[in-house]
C-alpha positions in Angstrom: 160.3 53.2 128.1 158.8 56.3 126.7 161.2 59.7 128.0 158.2 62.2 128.2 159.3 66.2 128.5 157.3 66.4 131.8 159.1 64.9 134.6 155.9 65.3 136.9 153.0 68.0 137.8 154.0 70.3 141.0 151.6 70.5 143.7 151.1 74.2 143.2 147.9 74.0 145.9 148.3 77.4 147.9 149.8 76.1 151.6 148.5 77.6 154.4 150.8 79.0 157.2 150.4 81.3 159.8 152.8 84.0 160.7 153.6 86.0 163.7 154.8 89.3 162.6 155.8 92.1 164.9 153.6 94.8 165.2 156.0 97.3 163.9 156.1 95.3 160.7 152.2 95.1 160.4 152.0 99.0 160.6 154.6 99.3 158.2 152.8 96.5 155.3 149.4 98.7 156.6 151.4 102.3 155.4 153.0 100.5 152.4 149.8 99.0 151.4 148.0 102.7 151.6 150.7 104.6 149.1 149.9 101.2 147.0 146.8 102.0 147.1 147.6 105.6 146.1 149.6 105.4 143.3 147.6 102.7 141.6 144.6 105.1 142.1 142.9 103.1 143.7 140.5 104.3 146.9 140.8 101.2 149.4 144.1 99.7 150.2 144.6 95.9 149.8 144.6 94.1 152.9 148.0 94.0 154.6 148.1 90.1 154.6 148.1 90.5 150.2 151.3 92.1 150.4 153.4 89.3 152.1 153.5 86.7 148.9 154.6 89.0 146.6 156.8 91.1 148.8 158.9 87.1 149.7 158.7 86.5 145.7 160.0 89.2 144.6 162.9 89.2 147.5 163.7 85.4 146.9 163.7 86.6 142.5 166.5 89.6 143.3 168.6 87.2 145.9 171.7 86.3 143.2 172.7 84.0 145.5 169.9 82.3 146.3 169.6 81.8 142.6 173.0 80.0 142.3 172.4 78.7 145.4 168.8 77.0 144.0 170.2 76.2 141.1 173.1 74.3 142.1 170.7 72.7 144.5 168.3 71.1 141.6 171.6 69.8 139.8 172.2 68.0 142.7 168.7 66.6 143.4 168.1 65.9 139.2 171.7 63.8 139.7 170.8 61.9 142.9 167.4 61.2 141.4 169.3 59.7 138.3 171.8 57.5 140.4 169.0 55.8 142.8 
């Protein structure tokens, strides 16, 4: 059997999900969008919902933990995947 370097293609499809956020929190992506907005130089904010992806990425890519945590947790999945 041929070992290829490509284990498989992830679905990277966007996924669509819908959030509830409180209302304080929409007014504050709303303000944090608008001094985006200003320092790029640019005249009309993005809309608030833009924010969100990047804001969790960049959060889940500063988390050490969750990094270890992640890590540890494909080590386990790569060596179950090898014992079944």
């Amino acid at each position: 059997m041929t070992k290829l370097k490509l284990s498989g293609i992830p679905n990277d499809k966007p996924v669509k999900i819908t959030v509830e956020l409180p209302a304080t929190v929409f007014r504050d992506l709303q303000v944090y969008a608008t001094i985006l907005a200003q320092i790029n130089g640019e005249a009309t904010p993005p809309e608030p919902s833009k924010l969100i992806v990047p804001m969790i990425q960049r959060f889940m890519a500063s988390d050490r933990d969750f990094g270890r945590a992640k890590r540890s947790f494909a080590l386990q999945q790569t060596k179950s995947d090898s014992v079944a």
